[in-house]
PDB file as gemmi writes it, atoms N, CA and C in Angstrom:
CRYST1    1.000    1.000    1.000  90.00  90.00  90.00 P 1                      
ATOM      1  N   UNK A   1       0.815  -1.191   0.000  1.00  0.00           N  
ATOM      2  CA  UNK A   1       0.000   0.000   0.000  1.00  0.00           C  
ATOM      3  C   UNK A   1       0.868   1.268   0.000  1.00  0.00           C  
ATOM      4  N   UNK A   2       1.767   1.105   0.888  1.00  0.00           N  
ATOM      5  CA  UNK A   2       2.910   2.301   0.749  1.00  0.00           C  
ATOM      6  C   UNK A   2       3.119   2.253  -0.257  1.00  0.00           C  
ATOM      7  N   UNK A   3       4.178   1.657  -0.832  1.00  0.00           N  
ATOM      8  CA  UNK A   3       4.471   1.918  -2.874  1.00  0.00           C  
ATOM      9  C   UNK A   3       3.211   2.003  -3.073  1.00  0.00           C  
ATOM     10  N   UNK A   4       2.346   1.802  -3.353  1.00  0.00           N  
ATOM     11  CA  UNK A   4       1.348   2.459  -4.451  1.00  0.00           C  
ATOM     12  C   UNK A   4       1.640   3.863  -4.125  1.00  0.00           C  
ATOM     13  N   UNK A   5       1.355   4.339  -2.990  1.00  0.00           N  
ATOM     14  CA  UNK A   5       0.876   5.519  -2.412  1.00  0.00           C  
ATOM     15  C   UNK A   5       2.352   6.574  -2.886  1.00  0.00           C  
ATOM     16  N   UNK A   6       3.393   5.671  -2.699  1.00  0.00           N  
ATOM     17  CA  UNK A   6       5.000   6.918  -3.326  1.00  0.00           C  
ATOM     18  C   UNK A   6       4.747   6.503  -4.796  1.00  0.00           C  
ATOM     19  N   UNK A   7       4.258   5.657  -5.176  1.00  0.00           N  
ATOM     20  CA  UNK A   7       4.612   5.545  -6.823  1.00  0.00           C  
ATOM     21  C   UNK A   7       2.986   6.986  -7.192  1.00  0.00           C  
ATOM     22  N   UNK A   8       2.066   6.992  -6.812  1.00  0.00           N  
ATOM     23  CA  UNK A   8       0.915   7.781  -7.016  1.00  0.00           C  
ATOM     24  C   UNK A   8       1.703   9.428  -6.803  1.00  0.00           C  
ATOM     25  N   UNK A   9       2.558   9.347  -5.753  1.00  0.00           N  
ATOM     26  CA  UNK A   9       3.066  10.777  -5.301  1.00  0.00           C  
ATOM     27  C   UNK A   9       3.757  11.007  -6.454  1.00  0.00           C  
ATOM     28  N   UNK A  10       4.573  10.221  -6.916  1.00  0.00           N  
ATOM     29  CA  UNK A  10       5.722  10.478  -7.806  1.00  0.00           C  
ATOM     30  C   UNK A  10       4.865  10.698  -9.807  1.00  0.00           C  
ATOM     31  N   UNK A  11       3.740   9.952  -9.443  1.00  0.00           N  
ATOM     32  CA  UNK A  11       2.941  10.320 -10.655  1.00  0.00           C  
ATOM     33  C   UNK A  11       2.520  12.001 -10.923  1.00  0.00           C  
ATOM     34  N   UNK A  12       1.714  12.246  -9.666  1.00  0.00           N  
ATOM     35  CA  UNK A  12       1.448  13.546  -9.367  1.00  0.00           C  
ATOM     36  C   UNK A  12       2.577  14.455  -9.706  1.00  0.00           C  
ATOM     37  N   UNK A  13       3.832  14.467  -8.967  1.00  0.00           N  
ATOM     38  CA  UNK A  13       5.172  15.321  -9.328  1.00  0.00           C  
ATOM     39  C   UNK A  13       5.003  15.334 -10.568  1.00  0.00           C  
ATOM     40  N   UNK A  14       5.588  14.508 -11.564  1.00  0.00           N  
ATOM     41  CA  UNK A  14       5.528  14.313 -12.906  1.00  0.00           C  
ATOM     42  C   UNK A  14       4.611  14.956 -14.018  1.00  0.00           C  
ATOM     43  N   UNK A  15       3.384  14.948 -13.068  1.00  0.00           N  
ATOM     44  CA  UNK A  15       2.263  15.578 -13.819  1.00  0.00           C  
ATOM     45  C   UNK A  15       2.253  17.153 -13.509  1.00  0.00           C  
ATOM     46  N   UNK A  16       3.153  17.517 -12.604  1.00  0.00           N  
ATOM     47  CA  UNK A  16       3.140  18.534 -12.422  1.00  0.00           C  
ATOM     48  C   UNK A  16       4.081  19.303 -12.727  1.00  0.00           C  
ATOM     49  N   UNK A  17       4.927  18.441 -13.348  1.00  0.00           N  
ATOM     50  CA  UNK A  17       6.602  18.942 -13.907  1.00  0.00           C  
ATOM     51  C   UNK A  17       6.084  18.717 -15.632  1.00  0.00           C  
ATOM     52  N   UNK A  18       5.318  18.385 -16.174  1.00  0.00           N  
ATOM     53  CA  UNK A  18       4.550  18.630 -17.855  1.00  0.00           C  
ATOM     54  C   UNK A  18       3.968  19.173 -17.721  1.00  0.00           C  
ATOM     55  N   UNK A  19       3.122  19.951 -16.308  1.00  0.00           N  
ATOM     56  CA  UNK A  19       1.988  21.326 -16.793  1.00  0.00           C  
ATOM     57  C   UNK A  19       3.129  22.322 -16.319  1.00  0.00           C  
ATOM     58  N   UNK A  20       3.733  22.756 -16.030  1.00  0.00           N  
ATOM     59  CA  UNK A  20       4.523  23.717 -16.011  1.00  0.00           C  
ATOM     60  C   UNK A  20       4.830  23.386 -17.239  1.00  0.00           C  
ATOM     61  N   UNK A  21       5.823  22.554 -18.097  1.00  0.00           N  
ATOM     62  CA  UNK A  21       6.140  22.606 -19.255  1.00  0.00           C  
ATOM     63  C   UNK A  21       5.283  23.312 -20.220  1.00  0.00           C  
ATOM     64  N   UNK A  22       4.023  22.627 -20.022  1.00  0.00           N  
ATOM     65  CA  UNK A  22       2.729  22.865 -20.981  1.00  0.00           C  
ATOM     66  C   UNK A  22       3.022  24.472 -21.138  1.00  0.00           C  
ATOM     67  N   UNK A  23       2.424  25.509 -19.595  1.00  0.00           N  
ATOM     68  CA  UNK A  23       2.314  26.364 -19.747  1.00  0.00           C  
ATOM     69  C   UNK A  23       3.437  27.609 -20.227  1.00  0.00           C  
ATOM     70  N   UNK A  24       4.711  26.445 -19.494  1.00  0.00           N  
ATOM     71  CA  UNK A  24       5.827  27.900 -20.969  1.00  0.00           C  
ATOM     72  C   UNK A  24       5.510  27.702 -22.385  1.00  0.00           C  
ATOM     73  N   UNK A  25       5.187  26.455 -22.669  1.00  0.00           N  
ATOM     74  CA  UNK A  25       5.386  26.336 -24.423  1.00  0.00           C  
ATOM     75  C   UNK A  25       3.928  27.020 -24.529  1.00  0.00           C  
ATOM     76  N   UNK A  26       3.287  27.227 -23.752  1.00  0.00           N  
ATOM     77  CA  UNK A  26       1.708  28.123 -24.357  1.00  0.00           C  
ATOM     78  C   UNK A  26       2.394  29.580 -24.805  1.00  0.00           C  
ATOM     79  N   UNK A  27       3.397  30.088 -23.936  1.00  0.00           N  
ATOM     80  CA  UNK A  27       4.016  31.436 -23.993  1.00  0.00           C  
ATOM     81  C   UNK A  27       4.028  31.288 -25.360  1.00  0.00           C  
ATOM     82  N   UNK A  28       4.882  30.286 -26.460  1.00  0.00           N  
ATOM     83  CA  UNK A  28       5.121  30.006 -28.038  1.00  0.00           C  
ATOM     84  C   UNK A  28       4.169  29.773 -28.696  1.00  0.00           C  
ATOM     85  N   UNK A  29       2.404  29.877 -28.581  1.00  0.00           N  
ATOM     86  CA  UNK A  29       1.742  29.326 -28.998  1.00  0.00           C  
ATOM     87  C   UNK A  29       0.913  30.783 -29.491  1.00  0.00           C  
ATOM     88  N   UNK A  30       0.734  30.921 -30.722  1.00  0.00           N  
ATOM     89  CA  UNK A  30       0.359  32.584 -30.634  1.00  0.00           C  
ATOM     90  C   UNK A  30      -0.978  32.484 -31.532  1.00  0.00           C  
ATOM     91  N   UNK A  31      -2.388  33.056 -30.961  1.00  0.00           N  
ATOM     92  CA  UNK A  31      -3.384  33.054 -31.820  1.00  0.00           C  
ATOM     93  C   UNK A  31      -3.775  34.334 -32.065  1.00  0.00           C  
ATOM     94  N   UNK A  32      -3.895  34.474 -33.331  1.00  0.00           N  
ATOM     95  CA  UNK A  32      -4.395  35.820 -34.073  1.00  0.00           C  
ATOM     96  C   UNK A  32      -5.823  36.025 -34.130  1.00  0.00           C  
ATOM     97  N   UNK A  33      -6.650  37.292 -33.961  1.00  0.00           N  
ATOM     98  CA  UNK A  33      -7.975  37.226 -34.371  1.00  0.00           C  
ATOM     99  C   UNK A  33      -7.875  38.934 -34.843  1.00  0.00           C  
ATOM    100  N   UNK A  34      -8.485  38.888 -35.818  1.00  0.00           N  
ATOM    101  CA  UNK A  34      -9.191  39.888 -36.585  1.00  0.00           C  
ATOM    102  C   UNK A  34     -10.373  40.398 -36.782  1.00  0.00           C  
ATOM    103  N   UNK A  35     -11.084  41.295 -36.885  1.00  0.00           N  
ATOM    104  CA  UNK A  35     -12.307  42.150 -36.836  1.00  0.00           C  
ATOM    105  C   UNK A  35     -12.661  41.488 -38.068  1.00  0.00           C  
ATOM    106  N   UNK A  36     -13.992  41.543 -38.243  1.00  0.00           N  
ATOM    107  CA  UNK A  36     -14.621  40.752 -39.539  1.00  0.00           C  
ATOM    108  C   UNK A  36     -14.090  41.823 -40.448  1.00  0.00           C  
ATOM    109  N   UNK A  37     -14.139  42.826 -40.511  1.00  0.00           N  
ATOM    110  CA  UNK A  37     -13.343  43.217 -41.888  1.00  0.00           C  
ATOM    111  C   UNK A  37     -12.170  43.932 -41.981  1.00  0.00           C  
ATOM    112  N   UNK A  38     -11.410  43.282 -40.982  1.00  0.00           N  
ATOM    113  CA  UNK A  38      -9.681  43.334 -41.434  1.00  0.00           C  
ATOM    114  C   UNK A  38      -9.353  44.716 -40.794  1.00  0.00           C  
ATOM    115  N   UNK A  39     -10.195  45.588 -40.082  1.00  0.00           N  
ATOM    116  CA  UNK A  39      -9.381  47.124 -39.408  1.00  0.00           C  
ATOM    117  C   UNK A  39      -8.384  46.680 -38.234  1.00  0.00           C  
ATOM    118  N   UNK A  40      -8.881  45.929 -37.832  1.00  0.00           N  
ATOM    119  CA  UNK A  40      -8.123  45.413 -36.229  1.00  0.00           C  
ATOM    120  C   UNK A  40      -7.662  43.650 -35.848  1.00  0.00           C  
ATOM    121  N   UNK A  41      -6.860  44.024 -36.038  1.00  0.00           N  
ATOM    122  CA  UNK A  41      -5.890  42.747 -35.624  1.00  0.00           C  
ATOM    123  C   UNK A  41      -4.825  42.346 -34.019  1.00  0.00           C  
ATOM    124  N   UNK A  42      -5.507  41.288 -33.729  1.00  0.00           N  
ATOM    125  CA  UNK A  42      -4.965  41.192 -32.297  1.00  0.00           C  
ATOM    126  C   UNK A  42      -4.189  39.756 -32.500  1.00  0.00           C  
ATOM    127  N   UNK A  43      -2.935  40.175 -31.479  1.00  0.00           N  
ATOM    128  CA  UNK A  43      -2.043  39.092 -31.721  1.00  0.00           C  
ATOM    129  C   UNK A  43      -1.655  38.279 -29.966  1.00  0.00           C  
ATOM    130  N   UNK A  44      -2.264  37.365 -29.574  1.00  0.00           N  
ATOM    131  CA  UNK A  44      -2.156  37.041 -28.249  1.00  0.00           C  
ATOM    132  C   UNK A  44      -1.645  35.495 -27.889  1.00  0.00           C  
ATOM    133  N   UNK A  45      -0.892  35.323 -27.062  1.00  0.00           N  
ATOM    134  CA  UNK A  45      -0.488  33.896 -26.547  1.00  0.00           C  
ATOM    135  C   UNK A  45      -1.714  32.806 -25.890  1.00  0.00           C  
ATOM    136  N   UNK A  46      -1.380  31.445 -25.538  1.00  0.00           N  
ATOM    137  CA  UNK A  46      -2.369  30.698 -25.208  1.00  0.00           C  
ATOM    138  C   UNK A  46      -2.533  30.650 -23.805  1.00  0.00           C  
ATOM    139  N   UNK A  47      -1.553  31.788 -23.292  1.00  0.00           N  
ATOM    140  CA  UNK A  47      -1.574  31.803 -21.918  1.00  0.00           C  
ATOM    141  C   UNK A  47      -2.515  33.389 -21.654  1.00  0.00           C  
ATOM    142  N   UNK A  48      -3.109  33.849 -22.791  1.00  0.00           N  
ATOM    143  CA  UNK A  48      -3.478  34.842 -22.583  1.00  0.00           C  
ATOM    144  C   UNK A  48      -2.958  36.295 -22.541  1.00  0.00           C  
ATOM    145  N   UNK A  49      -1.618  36.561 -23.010  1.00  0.00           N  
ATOM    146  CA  UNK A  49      -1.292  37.851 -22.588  1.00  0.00           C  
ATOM    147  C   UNK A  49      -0.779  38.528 -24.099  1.00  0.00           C  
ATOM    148  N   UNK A  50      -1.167  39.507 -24.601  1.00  0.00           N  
ATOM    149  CA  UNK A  50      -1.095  40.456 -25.877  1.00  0.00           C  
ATOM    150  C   UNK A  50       0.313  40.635 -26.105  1.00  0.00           C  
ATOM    151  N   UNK A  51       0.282  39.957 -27.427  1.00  0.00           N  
ATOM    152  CA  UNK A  51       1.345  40.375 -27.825  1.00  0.00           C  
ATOM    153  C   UNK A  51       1.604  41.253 -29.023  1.00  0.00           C  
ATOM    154  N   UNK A  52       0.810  41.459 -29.606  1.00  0.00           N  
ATOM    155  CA  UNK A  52       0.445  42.971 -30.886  1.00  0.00           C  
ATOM    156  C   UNK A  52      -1.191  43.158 -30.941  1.00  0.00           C  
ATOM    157  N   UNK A  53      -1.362  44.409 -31.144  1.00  0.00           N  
ATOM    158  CA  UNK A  53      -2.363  45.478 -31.864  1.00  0.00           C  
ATOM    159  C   UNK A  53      -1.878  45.471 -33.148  1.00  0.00           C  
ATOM    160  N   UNK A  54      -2.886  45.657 -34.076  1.00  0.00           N  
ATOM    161  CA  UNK A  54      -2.754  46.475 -35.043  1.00  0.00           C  
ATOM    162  C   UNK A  54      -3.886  47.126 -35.816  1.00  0.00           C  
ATOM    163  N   UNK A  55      -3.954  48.680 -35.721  1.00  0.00           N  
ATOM    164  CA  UNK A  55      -5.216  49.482 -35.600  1.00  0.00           C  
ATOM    165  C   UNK A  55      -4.804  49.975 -37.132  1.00  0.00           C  
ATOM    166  N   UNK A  56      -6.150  49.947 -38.005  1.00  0.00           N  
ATOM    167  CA  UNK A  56      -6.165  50.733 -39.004  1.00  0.00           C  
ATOM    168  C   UNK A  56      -6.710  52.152 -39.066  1.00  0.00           C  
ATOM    169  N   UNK A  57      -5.664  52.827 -39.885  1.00  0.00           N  
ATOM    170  CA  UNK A  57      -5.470  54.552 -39.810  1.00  0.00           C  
ATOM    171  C   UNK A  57      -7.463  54.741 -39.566  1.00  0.00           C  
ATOM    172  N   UNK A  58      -8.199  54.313 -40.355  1.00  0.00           N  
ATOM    173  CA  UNK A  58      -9.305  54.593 -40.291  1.00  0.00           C  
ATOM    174  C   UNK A  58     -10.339  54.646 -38.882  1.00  0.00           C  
ATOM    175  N   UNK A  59      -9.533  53.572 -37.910  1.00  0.00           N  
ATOM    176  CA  UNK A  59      -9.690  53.315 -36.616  1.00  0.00           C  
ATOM    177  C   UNK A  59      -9.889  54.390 -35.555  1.00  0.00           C  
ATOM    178  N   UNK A  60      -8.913  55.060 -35.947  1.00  0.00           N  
ATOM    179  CA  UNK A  60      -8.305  55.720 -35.330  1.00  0.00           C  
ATOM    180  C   UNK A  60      -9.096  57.445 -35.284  1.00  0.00           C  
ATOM    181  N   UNK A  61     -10.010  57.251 -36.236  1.00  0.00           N  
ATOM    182  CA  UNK A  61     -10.541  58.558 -36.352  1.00  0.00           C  
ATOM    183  C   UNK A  61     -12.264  58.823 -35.476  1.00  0.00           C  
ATOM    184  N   UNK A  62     -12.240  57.471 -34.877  1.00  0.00           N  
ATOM    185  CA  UNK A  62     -13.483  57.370 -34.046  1.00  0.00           C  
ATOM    186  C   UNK A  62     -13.370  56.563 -33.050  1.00  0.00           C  
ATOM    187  N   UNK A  63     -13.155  57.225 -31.637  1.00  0.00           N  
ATOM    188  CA  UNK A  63     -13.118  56.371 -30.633  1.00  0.00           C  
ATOM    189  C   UNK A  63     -14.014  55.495 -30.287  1.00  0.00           C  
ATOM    190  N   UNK A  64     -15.404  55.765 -29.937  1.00  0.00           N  
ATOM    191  CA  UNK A  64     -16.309  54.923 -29.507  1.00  0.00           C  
ATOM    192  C   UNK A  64     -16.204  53.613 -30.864  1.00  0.00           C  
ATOM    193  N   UNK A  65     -16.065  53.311 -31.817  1.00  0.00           N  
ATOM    194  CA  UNK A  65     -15.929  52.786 -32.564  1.00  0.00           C  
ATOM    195  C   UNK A  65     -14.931  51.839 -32.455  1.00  0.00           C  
ATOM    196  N   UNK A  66     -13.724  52.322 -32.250  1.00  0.00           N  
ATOM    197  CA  UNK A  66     -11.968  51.528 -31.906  1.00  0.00           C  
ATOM    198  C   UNK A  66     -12.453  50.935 -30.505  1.00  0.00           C  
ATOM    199  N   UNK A  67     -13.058  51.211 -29.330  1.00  0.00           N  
ATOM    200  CA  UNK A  67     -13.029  50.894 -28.240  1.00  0.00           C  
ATOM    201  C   UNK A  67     -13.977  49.428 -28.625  1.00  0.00           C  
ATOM    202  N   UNK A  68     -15.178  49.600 -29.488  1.00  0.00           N  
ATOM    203  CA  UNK A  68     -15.963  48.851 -29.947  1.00  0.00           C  
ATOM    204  C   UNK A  68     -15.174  47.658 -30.414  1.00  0.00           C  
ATOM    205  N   UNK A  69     -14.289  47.944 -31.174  1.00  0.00           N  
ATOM    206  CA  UNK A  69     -13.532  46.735 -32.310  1.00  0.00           C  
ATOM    207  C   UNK A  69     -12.951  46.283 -31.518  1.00  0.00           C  
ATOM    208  N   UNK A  70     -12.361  47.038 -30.344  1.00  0.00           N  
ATOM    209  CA  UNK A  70     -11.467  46.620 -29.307  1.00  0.00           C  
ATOM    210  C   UNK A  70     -11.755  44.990 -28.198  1.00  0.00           C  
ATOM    211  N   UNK A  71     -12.728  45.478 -27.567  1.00  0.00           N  
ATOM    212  CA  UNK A  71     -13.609  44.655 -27.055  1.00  0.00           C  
ATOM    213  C   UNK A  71     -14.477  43.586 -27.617  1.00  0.00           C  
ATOM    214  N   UNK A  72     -14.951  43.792 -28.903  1.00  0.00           N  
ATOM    215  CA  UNK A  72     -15.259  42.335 -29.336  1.00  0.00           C  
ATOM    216  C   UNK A  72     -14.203  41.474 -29.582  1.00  0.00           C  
ATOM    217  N   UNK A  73     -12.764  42.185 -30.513  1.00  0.00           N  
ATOM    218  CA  UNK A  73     -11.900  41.507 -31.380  1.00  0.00           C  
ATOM    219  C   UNK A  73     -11.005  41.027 -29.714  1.00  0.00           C  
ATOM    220  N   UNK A  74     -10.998  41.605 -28.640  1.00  0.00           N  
ATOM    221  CA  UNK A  74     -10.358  41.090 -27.304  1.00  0.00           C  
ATOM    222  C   UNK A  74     -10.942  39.637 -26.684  1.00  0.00           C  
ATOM    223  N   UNK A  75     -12.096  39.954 -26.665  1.00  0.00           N  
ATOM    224  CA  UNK A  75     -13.106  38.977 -26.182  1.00  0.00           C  
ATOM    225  C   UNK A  75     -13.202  37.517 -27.384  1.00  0.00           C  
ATOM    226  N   UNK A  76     -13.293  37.663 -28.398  1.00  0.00           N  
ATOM    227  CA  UNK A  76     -12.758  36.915 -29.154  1.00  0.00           C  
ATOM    228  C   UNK A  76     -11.670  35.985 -28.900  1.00  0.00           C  
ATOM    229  N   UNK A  77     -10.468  36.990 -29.417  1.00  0.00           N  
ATOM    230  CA  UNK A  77      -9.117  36.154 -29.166  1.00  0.00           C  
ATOM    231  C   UNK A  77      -9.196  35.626 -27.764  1.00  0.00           C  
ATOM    232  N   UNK A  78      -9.667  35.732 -26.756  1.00  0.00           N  
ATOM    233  CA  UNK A  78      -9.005  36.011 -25.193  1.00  0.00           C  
ATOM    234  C   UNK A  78     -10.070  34.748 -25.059  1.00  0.00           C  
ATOM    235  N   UNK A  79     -11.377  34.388 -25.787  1.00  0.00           N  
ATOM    236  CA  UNK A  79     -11.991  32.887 -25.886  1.00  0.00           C  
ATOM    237  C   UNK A  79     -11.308  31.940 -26.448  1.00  0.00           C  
ATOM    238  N   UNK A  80     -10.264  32.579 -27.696  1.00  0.00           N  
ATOM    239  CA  UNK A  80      -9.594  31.023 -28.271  1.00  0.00           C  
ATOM    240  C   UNK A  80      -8.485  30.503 -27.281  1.00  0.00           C  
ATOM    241  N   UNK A  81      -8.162  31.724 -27.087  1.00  0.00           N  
ATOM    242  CA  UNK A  81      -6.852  31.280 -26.531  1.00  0.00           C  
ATOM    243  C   UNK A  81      -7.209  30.462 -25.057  1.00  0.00           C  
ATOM    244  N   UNK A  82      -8.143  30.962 -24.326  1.00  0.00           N  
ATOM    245  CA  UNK A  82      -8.552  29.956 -23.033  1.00  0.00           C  
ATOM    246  C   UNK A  82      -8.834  28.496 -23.784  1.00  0.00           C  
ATOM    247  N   UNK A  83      -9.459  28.266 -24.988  1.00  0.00           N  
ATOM    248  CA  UNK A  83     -10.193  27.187 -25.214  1.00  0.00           C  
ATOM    249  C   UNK A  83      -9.040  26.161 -25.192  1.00  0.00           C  
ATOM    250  N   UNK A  84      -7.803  26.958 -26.130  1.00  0.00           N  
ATOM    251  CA  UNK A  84      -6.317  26.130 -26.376  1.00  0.00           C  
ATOM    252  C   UNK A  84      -5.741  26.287 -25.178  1.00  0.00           C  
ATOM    253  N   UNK A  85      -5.540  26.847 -24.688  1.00  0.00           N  
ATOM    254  CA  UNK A  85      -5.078  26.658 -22.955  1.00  0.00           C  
ATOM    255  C   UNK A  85      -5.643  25.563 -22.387  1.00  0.00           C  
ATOM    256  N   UNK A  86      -6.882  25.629 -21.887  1.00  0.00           N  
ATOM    257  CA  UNK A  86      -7.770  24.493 -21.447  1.00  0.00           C  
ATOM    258  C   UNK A  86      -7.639  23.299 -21.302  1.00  0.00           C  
ATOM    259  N   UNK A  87      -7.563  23.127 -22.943  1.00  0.00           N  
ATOM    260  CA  UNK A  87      -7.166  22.012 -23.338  1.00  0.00           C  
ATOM    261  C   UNK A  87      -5.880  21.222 -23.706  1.00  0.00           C  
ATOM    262  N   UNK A  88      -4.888  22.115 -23.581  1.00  0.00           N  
ATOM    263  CA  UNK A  88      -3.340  21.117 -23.598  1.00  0.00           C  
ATOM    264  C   UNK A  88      -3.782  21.049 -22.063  1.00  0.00           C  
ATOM    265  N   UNK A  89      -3.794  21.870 -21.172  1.00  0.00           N  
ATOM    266  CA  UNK A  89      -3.437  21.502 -19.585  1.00  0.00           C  
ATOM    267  C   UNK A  89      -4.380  20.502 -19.305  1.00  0.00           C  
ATOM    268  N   UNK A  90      -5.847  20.421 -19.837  1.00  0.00           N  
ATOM    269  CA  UNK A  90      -6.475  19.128 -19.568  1.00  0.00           C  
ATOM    270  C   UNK A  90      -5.847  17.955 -20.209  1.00  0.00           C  
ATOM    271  N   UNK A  91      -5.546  18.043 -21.115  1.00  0.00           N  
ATOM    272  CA  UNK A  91      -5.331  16.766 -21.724  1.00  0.00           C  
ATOM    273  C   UNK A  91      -3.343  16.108 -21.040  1.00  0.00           C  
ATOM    274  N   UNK A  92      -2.736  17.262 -20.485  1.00  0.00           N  
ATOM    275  CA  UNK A  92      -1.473  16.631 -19.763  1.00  0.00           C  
ATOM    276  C   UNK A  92      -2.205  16.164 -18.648  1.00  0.00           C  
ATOM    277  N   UNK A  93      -2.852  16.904 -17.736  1.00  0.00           N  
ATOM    278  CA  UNK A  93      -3.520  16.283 -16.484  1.00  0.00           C  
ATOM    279  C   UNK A  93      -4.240  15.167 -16.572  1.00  0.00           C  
ATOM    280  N   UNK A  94      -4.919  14.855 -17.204  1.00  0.00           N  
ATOM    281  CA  UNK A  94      -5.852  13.629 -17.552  1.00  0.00           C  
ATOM    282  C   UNK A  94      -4.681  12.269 -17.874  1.00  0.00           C  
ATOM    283  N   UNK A  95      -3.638  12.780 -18.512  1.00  0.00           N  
ATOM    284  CA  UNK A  95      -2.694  12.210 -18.953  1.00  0.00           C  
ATOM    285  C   UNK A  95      -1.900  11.415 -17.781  1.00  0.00           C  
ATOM    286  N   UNK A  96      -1.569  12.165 -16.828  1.00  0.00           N  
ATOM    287  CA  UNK A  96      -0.974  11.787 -15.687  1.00  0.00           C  
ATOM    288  C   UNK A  96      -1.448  11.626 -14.146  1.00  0.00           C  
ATOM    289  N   UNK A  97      -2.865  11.655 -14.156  1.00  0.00           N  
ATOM    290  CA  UNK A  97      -3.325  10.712 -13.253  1.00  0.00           C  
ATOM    291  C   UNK A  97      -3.552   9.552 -13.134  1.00  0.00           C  
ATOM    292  N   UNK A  98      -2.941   9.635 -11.601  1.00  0.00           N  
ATOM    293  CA  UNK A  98      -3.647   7.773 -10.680  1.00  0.00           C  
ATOM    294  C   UNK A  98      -4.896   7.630 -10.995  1.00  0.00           C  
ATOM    295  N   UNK A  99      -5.123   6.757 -11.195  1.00  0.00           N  
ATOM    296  CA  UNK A  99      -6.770   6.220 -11.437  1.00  0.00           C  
ATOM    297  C   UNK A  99      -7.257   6.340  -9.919  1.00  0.00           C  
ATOM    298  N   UNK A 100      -7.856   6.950  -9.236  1.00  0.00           N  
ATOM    299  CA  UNK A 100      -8.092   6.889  -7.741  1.00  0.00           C  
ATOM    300  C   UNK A 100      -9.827   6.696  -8.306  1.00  0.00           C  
ATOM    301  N   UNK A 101     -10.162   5.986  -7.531  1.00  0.00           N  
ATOM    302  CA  UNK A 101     -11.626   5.518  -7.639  1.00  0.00           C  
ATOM    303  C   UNK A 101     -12.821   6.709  -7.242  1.00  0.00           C  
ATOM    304  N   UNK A 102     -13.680   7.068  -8.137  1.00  0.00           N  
ATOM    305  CA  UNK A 102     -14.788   7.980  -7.562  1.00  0.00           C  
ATOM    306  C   UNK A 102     -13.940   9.752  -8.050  1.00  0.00           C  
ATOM    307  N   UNK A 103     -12.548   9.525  -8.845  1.00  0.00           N  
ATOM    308  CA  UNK A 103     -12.119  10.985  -8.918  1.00  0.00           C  
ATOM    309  C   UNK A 103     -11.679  11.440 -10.343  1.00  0.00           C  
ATOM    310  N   UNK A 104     -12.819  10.622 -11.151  1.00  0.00           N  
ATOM    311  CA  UNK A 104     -12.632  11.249 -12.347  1.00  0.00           C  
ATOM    312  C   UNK A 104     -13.275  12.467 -12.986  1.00  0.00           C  
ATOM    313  N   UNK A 105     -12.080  13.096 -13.015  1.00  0.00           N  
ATOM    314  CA  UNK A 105     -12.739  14.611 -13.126  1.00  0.00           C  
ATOM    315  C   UNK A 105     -12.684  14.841 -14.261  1.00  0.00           C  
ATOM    316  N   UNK A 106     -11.543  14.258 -15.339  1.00  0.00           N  
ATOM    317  CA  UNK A 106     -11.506  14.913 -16.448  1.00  0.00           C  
ATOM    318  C   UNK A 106     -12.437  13.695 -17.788  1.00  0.00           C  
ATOM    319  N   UNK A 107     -13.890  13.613 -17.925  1.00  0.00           N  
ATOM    320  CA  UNK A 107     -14.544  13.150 -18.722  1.00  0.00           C  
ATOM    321  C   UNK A 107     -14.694  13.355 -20.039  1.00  0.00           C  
TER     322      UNK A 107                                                      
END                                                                             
């Protein structure tokens, strides 16, 4: 019962030494989203954090408008990128659990 219980610990470590991995290589993982007609372009990682704007001159001549493009084309990207986040870290975690009875979380 002991070895199970250090071999289960040592699973856990492991699984926890590939989601750290996971989440630097998300830093390299870069998803783009664009305004349906091409004024605004957002460039963001799978960990979530912006890594380019790019506002067209035309943008720029109406705020309530740019703030507009802003916030959908944010909300957008900032959904893909959780969805791809999500899912490498679920799928390492799922990956490296003990089968413990009654604790399947990831279905």
């Amino acid at each position: 019962m002991f070895g199970d219980m250090m071999n289960m610990m040592g699973k856990l470590k492991e699984t926890q030494q590939k989601v750290e991995a996971t989440k630097k290589r998300l830093d390299t993982v870069f998803i783009d989203e664009k305004s349906s007609d091409g004024l605004l372009n957002i460039t963001l990682t799978a960990n979530r954090t912006i890594k380019s704007i790019e506002i067209a001159d035309e943008l720029l001549e109406d705020k309530e408008q740019l703030e507009d493009y802003l916030v959908l084309t944010l909300n957008k990207a900032i959904e893909k990128a959780t969805n791809v986040n999500e899912a490498e870290l679920a799928a390492v975690a799922k990956e490296g659990m003990p089968n413990i009875p009654g604790m399947d979380m990831f279905k």
